[in-house]
NUGUVO-933901 format. One record per residue (C-alpha): residue number from 1; residue in one letter; x, y, z. Coordinates in Angstrom, 3 decimals, decimal comma, always signed. Example, Ala and Ser with C-alpha at 12.3 -4.5 7.8 and 13.67 -1.06 7.14 Angstrom:
% residues 2
<rec num="1" residuo="a" c1="+12,300" c2="-4,500" c3="+7,800"/>
<rec num="2" residuo="s" c1="+13,670" c2="-1,060" c3="+7,140"/>
//
This chain:
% residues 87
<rec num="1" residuo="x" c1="+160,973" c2="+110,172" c3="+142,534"/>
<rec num="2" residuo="x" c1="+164,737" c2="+109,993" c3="+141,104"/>
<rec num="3" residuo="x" c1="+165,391" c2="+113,256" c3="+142,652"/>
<rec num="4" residuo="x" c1="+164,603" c2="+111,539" c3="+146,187"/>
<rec num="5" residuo="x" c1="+167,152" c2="+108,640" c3="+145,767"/>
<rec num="6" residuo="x" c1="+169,801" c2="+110,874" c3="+144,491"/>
<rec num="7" residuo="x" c1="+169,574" c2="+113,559" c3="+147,311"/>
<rec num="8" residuo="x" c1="+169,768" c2="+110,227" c3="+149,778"/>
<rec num="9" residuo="x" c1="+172,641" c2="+109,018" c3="+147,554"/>
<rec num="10" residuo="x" c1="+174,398" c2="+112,281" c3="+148,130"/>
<rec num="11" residuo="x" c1="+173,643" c2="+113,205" c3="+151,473"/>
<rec num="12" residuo="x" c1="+175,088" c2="+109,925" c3="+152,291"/>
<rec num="13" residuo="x" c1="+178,091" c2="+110,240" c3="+149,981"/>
<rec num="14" residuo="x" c1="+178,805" c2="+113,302" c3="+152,083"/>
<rec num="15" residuo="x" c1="+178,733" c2="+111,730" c3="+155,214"/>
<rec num="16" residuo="x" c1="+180,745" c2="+109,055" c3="+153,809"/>
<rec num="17" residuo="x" c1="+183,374" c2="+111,619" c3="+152,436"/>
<rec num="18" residuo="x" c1="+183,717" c2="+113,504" c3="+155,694"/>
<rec num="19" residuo="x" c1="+183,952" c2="+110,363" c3="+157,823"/>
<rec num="20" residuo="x" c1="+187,212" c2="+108,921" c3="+155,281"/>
<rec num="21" residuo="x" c1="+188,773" c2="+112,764" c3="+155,583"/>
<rec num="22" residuo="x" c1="+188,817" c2="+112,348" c3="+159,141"/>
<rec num="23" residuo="x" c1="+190,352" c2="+108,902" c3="+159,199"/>
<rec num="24" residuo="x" c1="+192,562" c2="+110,897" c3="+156,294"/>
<rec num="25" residuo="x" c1="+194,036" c2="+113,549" c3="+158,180"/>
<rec num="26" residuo="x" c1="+194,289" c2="+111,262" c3="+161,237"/>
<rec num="27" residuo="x" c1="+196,418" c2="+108,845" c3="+159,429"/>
<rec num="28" residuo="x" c1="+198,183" c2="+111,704" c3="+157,963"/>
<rec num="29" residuo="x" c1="+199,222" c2="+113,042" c3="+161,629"/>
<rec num="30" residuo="x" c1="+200,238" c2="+109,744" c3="+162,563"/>
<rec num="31" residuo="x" c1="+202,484" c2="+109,429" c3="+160,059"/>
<rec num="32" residuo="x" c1="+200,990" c2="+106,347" c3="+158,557"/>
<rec num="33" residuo="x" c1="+200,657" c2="+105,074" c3="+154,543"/>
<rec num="34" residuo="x" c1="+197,576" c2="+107,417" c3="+152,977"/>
<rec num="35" residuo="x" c1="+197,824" c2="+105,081" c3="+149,940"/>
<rec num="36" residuo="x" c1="+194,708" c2="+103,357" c3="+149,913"/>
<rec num="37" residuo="x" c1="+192,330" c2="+105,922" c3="+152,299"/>
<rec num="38" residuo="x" c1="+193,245" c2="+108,485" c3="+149,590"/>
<rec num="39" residuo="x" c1="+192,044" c2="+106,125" c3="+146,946"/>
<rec num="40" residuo="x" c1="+189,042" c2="+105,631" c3="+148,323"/>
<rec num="41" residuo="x" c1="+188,410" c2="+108,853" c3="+149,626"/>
<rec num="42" residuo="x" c1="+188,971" c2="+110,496" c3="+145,492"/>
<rec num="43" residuo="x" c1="+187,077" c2="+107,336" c3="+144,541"/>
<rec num="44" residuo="x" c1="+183,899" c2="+108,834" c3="+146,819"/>
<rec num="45" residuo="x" c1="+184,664" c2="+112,273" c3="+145,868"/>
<rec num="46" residuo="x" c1="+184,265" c2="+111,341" c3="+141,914"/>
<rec num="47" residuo="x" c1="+181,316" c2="+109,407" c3="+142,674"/>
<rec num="48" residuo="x" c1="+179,509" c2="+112,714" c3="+144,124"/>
<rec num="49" residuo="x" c1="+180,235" c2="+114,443" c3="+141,502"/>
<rec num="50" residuo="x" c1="+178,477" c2="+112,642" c3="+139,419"/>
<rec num="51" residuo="x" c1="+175,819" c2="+112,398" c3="+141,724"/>
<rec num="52" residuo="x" c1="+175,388" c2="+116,145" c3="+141,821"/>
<rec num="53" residuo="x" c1="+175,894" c2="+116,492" c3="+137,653"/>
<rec num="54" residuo="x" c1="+173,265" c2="+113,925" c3="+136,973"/>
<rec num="55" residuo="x" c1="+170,515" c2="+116,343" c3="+136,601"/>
<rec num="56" residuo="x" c1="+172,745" c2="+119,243" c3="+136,011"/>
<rec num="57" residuo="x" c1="+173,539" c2="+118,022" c3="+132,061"/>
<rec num="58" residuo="x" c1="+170,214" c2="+118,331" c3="+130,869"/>
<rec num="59" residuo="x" c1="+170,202" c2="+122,350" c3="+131,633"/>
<rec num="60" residuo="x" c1="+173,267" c2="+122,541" c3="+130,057"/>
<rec num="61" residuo="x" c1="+172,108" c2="+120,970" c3="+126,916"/>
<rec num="62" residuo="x" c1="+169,381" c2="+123,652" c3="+126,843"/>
<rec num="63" residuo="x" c1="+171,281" c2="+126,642" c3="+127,257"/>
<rec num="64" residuo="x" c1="+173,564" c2="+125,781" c3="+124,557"/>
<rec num="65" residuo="x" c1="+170,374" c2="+125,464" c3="+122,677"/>
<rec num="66" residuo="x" c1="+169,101" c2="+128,961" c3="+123,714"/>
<rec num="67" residuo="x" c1="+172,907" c2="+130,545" c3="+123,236"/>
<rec num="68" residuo="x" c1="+173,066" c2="+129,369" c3="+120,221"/>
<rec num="69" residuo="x" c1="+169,360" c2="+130,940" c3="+118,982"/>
<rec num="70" residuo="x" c1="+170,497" c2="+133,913" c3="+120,961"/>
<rec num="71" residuo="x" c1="+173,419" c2="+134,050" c3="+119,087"/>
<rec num="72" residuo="x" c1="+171,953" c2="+133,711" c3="+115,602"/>
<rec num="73" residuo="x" c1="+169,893" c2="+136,396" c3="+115,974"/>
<rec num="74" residuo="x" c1="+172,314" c2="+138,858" c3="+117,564"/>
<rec num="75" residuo="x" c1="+174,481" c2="+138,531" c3="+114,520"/>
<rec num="76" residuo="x" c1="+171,193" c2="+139,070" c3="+112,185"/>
<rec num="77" residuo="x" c1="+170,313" c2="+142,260" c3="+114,641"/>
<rec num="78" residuo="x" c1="+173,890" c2="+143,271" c3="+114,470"/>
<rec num="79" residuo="x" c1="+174,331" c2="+142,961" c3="+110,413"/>
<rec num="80" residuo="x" c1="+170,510" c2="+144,518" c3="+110,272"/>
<rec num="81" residuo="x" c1="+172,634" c2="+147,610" c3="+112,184"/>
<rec num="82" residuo="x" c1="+175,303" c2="+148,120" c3="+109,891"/>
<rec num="83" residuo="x" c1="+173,400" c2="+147,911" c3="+106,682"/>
<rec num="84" residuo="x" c1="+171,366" c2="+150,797" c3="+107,883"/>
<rec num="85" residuo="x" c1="+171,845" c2="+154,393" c3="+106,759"/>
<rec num="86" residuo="x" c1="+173,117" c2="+156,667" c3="+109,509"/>
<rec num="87" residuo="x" c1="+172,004" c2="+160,442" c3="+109,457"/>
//
């Protein structure tokens, strides 16, 4: 059910961020102060970020997890090698 909100929450985020980059690059042309649109428009930007990472730092967590298993046993598989008689 979180996964709902947050793809409304993002969806909107974007339509929020394109709407400020046109006011953005209007202003820009115009030749008027950018000072607080391009606060706002970073400020939104951030804030769909995090939006999008929200779920994303769970997977991460587990493939460190599974690296690090990975890893153990490549350096077992790899020692296992060089103990081993070569003919």
């Amino acid at each position: 059910m979180s996964s709902n909100i947050t793809s409304v929450d993002i969806s909107s985020l974007e339509a929020e961020i394109a709407s400020q980059t046109i006011k953005f690059n209007e202003l820009r042309l115009s030749g008027q102060p950018l000072d607080d649109i391009k606060k706002s428009l970073s400020d939104l930007k951030k804030t769909l970020a995090l939006a999008r990472n929200a779920g994303k730092v769970k997977d991460k967590e587990k493939k460190t997890e599974e690296s690090e298993i990975s890893g153990t046993e490549k350096k077992k598989k790899d020692l296992l090698l060089l103990k081993t008689a070569k003919v």
